[in-house]
N, C-alpha and C positions, 0 to 999 in steps of 0.2 A: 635226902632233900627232895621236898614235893617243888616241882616247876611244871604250867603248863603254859601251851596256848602263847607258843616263841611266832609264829607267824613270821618266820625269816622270809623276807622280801618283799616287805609290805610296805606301802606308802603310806604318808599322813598326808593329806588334799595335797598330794600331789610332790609334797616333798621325801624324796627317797629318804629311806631308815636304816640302810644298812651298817651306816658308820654306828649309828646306836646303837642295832643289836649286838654289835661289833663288841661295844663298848658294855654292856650288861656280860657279854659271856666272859668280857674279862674281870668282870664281879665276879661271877659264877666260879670261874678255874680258881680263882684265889684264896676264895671263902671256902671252896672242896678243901684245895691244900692246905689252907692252914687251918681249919676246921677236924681236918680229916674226914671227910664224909666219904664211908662206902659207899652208898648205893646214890645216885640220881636218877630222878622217877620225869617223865617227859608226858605229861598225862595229853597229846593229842596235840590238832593242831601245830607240828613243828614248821610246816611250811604253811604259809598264804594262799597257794594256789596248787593245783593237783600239777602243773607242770611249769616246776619253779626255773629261773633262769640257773645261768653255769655259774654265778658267783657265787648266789643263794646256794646254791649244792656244796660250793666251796666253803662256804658260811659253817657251814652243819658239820662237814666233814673236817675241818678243823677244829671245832669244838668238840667234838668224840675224839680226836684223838687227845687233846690237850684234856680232858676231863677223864681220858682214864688215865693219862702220863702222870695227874695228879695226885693218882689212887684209887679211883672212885668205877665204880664199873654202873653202866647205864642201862638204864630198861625205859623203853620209849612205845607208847600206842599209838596210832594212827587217828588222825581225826576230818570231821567233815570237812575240811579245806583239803585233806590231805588226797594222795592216791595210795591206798594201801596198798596197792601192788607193787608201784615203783619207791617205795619208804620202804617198802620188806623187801626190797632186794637183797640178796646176799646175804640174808638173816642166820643161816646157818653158820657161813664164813665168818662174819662181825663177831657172832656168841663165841666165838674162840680169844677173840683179842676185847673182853669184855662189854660187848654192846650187845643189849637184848631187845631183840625186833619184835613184837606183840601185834602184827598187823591181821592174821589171818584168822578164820573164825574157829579153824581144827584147834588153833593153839590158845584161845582164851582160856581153857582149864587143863594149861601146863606150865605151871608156874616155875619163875629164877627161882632158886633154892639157893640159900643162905646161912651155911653152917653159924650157929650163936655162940659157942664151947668148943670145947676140943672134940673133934667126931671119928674120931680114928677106928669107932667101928662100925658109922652110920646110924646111931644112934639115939644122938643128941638131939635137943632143942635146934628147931631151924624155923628162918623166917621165910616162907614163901611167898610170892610173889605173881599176883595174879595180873594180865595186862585185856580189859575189855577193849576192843576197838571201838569205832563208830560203828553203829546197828543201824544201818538202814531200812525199816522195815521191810519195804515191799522186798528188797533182795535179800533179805534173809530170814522170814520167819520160814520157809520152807525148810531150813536147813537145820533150823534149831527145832522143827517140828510142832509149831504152832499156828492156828488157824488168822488168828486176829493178828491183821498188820499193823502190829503200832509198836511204841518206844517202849510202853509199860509191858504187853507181852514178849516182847524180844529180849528185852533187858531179866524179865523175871526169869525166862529161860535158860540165861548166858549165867547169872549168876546161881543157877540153883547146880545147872552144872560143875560152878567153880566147888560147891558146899560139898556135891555127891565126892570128889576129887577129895578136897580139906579132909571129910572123915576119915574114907578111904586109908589118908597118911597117917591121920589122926593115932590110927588103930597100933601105929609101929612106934610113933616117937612124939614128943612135942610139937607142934607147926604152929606158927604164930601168922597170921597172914594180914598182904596188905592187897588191896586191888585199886587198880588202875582204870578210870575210865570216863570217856569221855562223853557228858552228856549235861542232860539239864536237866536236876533235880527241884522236886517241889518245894520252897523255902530258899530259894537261891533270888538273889538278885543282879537282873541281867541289864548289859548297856549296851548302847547305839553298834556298837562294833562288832555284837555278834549278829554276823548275817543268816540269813534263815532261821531265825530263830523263834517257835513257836510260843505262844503266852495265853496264860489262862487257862492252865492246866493241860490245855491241847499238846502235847508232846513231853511230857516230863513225867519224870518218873518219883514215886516216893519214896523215902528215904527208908523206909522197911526193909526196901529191897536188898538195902546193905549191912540190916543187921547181923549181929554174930561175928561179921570180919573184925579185925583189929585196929586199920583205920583202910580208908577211904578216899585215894588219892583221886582228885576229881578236877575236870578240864571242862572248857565250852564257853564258863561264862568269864569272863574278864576281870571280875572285882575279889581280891582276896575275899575273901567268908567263911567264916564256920557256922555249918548248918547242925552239927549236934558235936558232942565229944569226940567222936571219931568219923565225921563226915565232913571233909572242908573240899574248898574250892582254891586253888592258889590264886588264882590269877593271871592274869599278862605279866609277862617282868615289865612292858613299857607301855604307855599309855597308847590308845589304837584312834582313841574318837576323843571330841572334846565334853561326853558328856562322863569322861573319864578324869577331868580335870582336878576333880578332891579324891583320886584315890591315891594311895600310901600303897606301891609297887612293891610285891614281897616275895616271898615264899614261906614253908612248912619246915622246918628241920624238927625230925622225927627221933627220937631215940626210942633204939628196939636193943632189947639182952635178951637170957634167957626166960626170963621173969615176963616177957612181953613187951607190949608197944606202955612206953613210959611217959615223959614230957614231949611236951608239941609246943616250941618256939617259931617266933616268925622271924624273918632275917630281911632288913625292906634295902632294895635296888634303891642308889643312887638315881634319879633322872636326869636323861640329860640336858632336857629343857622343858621349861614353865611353860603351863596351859595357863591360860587367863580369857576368861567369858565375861566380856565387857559389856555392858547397855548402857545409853545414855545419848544425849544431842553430843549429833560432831565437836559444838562447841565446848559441852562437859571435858568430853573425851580428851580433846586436846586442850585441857587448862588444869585437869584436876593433879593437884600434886603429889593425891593420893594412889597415882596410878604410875606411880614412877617404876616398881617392880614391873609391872609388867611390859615395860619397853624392848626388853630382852626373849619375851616370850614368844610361842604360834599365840595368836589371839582369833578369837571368835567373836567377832562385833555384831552386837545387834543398836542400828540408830533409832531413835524415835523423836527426832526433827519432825515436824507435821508436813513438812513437805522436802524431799531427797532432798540431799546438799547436794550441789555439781562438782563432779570430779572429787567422789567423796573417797572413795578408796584409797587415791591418791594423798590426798590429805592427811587421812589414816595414816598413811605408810611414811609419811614425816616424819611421827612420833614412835608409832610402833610397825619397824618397818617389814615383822615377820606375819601383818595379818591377811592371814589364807581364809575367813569364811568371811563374808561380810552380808547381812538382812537388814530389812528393814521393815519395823512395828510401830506405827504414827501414834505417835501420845495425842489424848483430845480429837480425835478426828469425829466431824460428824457426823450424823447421817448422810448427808450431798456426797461425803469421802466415799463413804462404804459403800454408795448405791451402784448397782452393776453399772458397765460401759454402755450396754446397750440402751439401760433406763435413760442415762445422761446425754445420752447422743439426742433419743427422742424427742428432750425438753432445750436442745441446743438453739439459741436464736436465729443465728444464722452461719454462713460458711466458715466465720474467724472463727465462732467458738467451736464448730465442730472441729476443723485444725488442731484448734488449741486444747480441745477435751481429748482430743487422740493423742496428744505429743505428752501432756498429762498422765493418758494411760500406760505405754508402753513405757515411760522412763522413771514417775511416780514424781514429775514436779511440773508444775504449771510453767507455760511460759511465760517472760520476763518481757518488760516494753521495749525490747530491740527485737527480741522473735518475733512479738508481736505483731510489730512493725514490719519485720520483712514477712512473713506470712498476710498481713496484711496486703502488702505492693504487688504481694504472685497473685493474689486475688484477683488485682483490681486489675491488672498486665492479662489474665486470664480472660476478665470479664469482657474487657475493651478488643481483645483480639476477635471474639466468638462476636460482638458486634460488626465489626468491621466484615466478617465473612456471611 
């Protein structure tokens, strides 16, 4: 089973995820078990942060044990959220009670090996198992011994060494292979949630670079995809950003025999709560009864009132009381709207309207004939004292 890009301990604006992730890897254990799935593939990205808190560690460390109690034995690589030092901890120890750690750059061309047949003399069909980490150039093209710091030559490096290895085996028995790795390939489509992440060819790598393997288990970008027959991207099991909102949360269940890598189903995660990306006037918003689903949701509102409603969030939170992003895009505004503060300030008549264009700017609504009024009185209280002295 392809899974990446678990990102245990990450927040959505601000609302903690861990009951979620919680709840996905009890997908995950189940679907193993009653699926039977040998191998689960972790392509990168397991944690959020290079120095996850002690629940988040707990997070992980009960799903490795609960996902190999189910059968299933793990191979996981480290990714750019990750610290591959402290995820390869103990990676020798783990690979005994089936977890296979892929953090390190000596070990991307030493693949898990996977008897396919009866091998009782070493001889058989086997499915190897290659795991790339995250390549950061500048810290590793010295290593891999190549001049130009980037993702295409580091990656062309790490994988040509996996190939020199594949033959190498080739020469004694069958080897079917899968590689692991986490990056961001050309032909992939990427969302808001992948941070750092370069576009426009600047950082990505082509999918050449994968030919020849069997398949291509791939991490970094969020949206399930398949980029060729044997080059996919699983995805996040949960939604990370709301411009994730229409994606169908999955994975890759892969069948490998002896005969090779065979069918490639998707398996889609339950979620556990609706994204809904709303626009429209407050008034829309709160009357339409087309928007009853999304009451239950996180929501992402953008208003387009021509001028802020007051205490608009709150409003919001009436009807849909889980919305966390709230913008605002004025329908119809005109020129006067758009023109900079500073232009407005210039063409202002006098003290009330510069007040009043500044209370305007900072909040995005005009003042009303009771502000006005009292901005008006400091005025005038203003004007009359500085006489008087």
């Amino acid at each position: 089973m392809h899974t990446s890009d678990w990102h245990l301990g990450r927040s959505f604006h601000g609302v903690g995820m861990l009951d979620a992730q919680r709840a996905f890897i009890d997908q995950l254990v189940t679907f193993v078990r009653d699926e039977a799935v040998d191998v689960v593939l972790i392509a990168g990205d397991v944690y959020d942060r290079a120095l996850p808190g002690v629940y988040v560690v707990g997070l992980l460390d009960d799903a490795l044990v609960r996902l190999t109690g189910a059968g299933a034995q793990v191979v996981l690589t480290s990714g750019n959220h990750d610290s591959a030092i402290r995820l390869g901890f103990a990676s020798r120890l783990l690979e005994r009670g089936g977890v296979h750690l892929r953090t390190r750059l000596a070990e991307l061309d030493k693949p898990v090996l996977f008897p396919l047949d009866d091998d009782a003399d070493g001889t058989g069909p086997v499915l190897a198992v290659y795991g790339i980490p995250w390549l950061e150039p500048r810290l590793v093209a010295g290593q891999l011994g190549v001049e130009t710091a980037s993702h295409f030559e580091v990656t062309r490096a790490a994988t040509a060494r996996i190939r020199e290895d594949l033959d190498e085996r080739a020469r004694a028995r069958t080897v079917h292979s899968v590689v692991l790795a986490h990056t961001f390939a050309s032909g992939g489509i990427s969302s808001d949630s992948e941070r750092d992440l370069s576009i426009g060819g600047v950082g990505a790598v082509p999918l050449d670079l994968f030919d020849g393997f069997g398949y291509t288990a791939l991490g970094h970008l969020h949206g399930r995809q398949e980029l060729s027959a044997t080059v996919r991207y699983s995805g996040s099991p949960l939604a990370y950003s709301f411009s994730e909102a229409k994606h169908k949360k999955g994975s890759w269940l892969v069948e490998v025999d002896a005969a090779g890598i065979g069918e490639v189903r998707e398996v889609l995660w339950a979620a556990p709560r609706t994204l809904a990306v709303l626009r429209g006037t407050l008034d829309e918003l709160l009357s339409s009864g087309d928007l009853a689903w999304a009451e239950g949701a996180y929501c992402q509102v953008t208003l387009t009132d021509a001028q802020r409603p007051a205490q608009a969030m709150e409003r919001l939170r009436s009807r849909f009381p889980d919305t966390l992003v709230l913008g605002f895009d004025p329908e119809g505004a005109g020129a006067a709207a758009k023109a900079s503060y500073s232009s407005r300030l210039a063409e202002a008549e006098d003290d009330l309207s510069v007040c009043c264009g500044f209370l305007e700017h900072v909040r995005g609504r005009g003042a009303d004939d009771a502000e006005s009024a009292i901005l008006a009185d400091a005025l005038e209280t203003v004007r009359l004292e500085g006489m008087s002295l």
